[in-house]
Each structure stands twice: as C-alpha cells, then as structure tokens.
C-alpha positions in Angstrom: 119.6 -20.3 23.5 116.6 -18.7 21.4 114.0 -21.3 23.3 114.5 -20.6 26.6 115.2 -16.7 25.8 111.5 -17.0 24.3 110.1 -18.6 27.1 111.5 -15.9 29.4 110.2 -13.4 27.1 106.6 -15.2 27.1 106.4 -15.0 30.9 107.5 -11.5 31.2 104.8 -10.8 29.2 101.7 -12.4 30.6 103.4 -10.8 34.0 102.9 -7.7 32.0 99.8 -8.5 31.6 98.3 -9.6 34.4 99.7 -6.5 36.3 97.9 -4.5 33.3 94.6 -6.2 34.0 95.3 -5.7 37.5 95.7 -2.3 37.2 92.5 -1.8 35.0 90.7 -3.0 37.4 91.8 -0.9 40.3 91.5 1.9 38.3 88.0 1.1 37.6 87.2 0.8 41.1 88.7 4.3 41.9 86.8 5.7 39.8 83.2 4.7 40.6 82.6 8.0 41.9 79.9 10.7 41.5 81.5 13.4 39.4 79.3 15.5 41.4 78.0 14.8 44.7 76.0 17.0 47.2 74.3 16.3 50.6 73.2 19.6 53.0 70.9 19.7 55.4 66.9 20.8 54.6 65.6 22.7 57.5 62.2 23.5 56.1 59.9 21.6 57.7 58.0 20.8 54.9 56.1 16.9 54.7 56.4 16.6 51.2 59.7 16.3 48.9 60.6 15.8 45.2 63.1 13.5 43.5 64.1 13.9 39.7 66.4 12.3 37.6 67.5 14.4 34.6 68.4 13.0 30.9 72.4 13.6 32.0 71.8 10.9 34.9 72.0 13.6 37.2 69.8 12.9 40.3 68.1 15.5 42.8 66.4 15.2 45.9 64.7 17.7 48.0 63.7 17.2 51.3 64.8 13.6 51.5 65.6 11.4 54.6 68.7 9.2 54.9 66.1 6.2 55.3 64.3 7.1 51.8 67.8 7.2 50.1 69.6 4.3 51.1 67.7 1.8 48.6 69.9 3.4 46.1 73.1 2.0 48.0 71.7 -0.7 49.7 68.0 -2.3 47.8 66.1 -4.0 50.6 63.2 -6.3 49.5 61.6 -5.3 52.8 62.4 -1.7 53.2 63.8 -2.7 56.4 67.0 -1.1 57.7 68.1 -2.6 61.1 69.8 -0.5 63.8 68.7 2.7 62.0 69.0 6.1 64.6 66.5 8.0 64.8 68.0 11.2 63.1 68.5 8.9 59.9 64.5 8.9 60.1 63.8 12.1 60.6 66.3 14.7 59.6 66.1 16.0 55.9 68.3 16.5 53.5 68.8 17.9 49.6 71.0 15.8 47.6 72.4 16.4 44.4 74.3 13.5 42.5 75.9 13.2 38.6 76.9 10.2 37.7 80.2 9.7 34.7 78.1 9.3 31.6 77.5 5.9 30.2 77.8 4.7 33.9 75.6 1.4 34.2 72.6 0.6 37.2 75.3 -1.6 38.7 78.2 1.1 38.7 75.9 3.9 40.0 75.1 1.6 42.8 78.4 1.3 43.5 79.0 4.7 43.7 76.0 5.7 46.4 78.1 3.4 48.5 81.2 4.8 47.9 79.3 8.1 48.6 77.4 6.9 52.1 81.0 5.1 53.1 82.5 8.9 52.4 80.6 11.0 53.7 78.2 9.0 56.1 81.1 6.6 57.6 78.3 3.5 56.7 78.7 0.3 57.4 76.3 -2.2 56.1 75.6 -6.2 55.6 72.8 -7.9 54.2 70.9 -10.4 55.9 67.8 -12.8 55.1 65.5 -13.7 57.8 61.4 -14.0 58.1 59.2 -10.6 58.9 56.2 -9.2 58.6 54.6 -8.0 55.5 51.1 -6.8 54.6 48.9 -8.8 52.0 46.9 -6.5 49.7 43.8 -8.4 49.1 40.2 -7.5 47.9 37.9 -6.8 50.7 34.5 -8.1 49.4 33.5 -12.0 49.5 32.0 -10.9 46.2 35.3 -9.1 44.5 33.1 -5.6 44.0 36.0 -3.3 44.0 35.7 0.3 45.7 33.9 3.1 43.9 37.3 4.8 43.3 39.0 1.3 41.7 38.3 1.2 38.2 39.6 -0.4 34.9 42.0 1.8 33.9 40.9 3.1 30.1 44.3 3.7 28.5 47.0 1.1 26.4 49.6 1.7 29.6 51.8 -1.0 28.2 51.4 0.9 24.8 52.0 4.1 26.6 55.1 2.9 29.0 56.7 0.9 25.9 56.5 4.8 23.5 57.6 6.5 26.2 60.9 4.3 27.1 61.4 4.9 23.2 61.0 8.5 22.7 64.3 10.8 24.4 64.0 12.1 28.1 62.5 15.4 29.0 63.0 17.2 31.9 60.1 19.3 33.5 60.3 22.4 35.9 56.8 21.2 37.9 55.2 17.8 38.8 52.1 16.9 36.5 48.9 17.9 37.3 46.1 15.5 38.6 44.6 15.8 35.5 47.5 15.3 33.4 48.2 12.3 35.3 44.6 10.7 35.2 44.9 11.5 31.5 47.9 8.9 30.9 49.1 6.2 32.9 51.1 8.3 35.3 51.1 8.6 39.0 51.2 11.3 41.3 52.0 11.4 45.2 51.1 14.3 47.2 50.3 14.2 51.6 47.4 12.9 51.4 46.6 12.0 48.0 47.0 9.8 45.4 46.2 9.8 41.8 47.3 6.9 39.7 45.8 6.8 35.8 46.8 3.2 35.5 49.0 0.7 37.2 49.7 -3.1 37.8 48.4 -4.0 41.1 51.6 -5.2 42.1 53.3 -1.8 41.6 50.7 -0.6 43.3 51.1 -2.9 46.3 54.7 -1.7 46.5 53.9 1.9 46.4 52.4 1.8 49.7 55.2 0.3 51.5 56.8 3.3 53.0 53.2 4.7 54.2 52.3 1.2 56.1 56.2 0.5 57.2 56.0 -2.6 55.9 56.7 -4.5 52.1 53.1 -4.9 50.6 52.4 -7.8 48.5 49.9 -8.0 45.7 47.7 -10.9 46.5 44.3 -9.6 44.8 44.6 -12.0 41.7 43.9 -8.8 40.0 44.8 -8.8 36.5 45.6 -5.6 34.0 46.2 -2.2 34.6 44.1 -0.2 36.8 43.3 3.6 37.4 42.2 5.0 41.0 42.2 7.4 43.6 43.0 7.3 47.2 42.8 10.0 50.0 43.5 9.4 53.6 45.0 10.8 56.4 48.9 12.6 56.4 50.9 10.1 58.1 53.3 12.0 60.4 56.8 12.3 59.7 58.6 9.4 61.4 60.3 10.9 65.1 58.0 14.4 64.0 57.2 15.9 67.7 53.4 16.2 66.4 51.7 14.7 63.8 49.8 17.3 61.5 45.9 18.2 61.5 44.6 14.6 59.8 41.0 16.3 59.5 38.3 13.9 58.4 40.7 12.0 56.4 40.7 8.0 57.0 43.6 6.3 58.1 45.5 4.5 54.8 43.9 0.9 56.0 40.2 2.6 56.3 40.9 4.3 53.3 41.8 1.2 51.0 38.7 -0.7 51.9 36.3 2.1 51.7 37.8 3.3 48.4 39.3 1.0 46.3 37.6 -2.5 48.1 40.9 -3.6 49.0 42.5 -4.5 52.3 45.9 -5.2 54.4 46.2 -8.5 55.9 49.3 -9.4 57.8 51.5 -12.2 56.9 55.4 -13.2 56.7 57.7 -13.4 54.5 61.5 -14.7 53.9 63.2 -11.4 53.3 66.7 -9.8 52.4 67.3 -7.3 55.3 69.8 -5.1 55.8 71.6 -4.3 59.2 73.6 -0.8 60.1 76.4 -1.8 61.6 77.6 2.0 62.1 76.4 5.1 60.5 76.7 9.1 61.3 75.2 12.4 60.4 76.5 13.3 56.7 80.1 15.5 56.6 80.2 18.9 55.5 80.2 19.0 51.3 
C-alpha cells in the first residue's frame, strides 16, 4: 500500500506545483504595471518638448505626441506606424510614468503596452515589408566634409564608458551649447543642432523623425565626430501653418552645405508596425 500511496502523493505534488508556477506567472503578468502612470493633454502650442528619465526609472515627457511615444511600446526599425490618425500626429500630451524598481528593458516594455491597451484602447501588429529609407552619404567626389563636420576632439568612448559607470544625476535645465560642445553630448533645439561627438550612424538615426523616414549611415565614416547643423523649423505634422523658417535651409540643403553630407533615397526590408485601432487617451 505505501507504493502506490507514494505515487499518489508524488503526483499531487507536481500538480501542486505546476499550478504554483502557473500562478507565478500570472501574477507576474498582472503586475507589469506602471506604479505611476500619467497622460493629460498639453495645450501650449509650443514646437519644442523635453523628455527625462530620472535615477528612480521614472520617465517624463512634456509636450510629446502619441507618434513620438509609441517606440517605447512598440520599437519600429522604420519609424513607420501604419493607419496612424491624424490627432495621434498632432495633438500633445505630458506624460509621467514610474516603473516598479528593478523592473528590466523588457518588463517596462511591457508595461507601455499594458498602458496604451489601457488607456488608449491600442491595437497593434508587426509587420515586415520593403520601404523607403534615406542613405546618408558624403556629398563630395572628393570626401571634403562640410565646414561645420569635424573630427570630434574628445575620448567619447572614454567619456560614454565613465559616465555609464559613475551614479545618475538628475538636472533641473538642458545643457548649454557650450557644455555640450565641451563633451560628447548632444543637444536638440527647433532649429539647431549641437553634437560634441557622435558615431555617424547615431547620427544618421537622429535625423529620422525630421526627414520622416529611417536614415542609414552609408558615409564609410569612421570614429566619432563633432558638428553643427542649422536649418529650417520643420512644422509640426497636421500644424495649420508652419512657423516663420527665415533664411534657414531646409534639413537636405543644410546637410550638404554644412556638414558635406547628403540624403539619397533607397529601400530597405523593414519591421513595420500597423494600428489596427487606437483612440484619444482616457481621462487619468
């Protein structure tokens, strides 16, 4: 009688188990949630907004589209969101998010979904197919680069590897222009961009959201690199009117004349991602 009793016993248990696993899990998944999570409207007309992400994990955003948040949820290589509306373009928002501590990449990722399925009703999908991208290439037969390209002079990988060592600190203001040409630090304001050293290629991705389409480094450049760009405000997407661009060149002008580099179109195989519904955030 004691085997079988055992072997009863045994398979009781592992039940016991498997529901306890089963359990862990579900309760794991309930819980990637945003301990604190805010989304109200920003009526301020304002071009420019700010995005900071304090030592807590706690993420702000002022003045930020729906378009310019939904990486976080859903990464597109291309930056392209299919079936978009308009309003997810152009409308503004301040967001305020804290994450559980210890809460990994993957988990936090998890929980902007959870947050746009919540409060945005979004439904999403992936999907690979070929579009257009823009090359960045160098302008010149000759490979001069612009008068406002230049070596950069600082150790960035020296600089980025002290800095991912020493502990986070939170500032009140942006750095200055200075402060940023000083270092290896980048700074984006309408109009403007100061950059005291960068890889090409980070560069190349930086200028995605001002052309509308994923940039590719295709200069062969090596090393890290230190420039400045101005050109002219690119209007809001769905703005009624775009604002007074002066004397300022457009971004394509403005890369050739500046920094010797250029856009050239070409395609790409890329991972998309289609709206399947989506509506104007709830109440907090």
């Amino acid at each position: 009688m004691i085997g079988p009793f055992i072997t009863h016993w045994s398979r009781f248990a592992t039940f016991i188990g498997v529901l306890g696993i089963l359990g862990a899990v579900a309760a794991t998944q309930q819980s990637l949630e945003f301990e604190v999570s805010s989304i109200k409207p920003n009526v301020s007309g304002e071009l420019s907004g700010d995005t900071r992400r304090l030592p807590d994990g706690t993420y702000t955003a002022t003045n930020i589209s729906i378009l310019n948040l939904l990486p976080l949820a859903w990464p597109t290589e291309g930056f392209e969101y299919r079936n978009l509306p308009d309003w997810a373009r152009r409308d503004r928002y301040d967001v305020t998010v804290k994450p559980p501590p210890g809460a990994s990449p993957a988990q936090i990722q998890e929980m902007w979904r959870a947050l746009f399925k919540h409060r945005l009703k979004l439904e999403a999908r992936n999907e690979v197919r070929e579009g257009p991208i823009y090359a960045l290439v160098l302008a010149r037969a000759d490979g001069r680069l612009g008068p406002q390209l230049k070596t950069s002079p600082h150790d960035c990988a020296a600089l980025a590897a002290a800095a991912s060592a020493a502990p986070a600190v939170s500032r009140p203001t942006p750095p200055s222009a200075d402060e940023v040409m000083a270092t290896c630090g980048s700074l984006f304001l309408p109009g403007r961009v100061f950059i005291g050293g960068t890889l090409l290629s980070t560069f190349a991705r930086s200028l995605s959201s001002s052309v509308g389409r994923i940039v590719e480094d295709r200069t062969g450049l090596q090393g890290y690199y230190a420039l400045t760009l101005t050109t002219a405000v690119t209007p809001r997407p769905g703005a009624d009117a775009a604002p007074d661009a002066g004397t300022a060149p457009s971004i394509f002008t403005a890369l050739e004349e500046q920094l010797g580099l250029k856009l050239e179109p070409a395609t790409k195989l890329l991972q998309t991602v289609v709206i399947d519904h989506i509506e104007p955030p709830t109440e907090n």
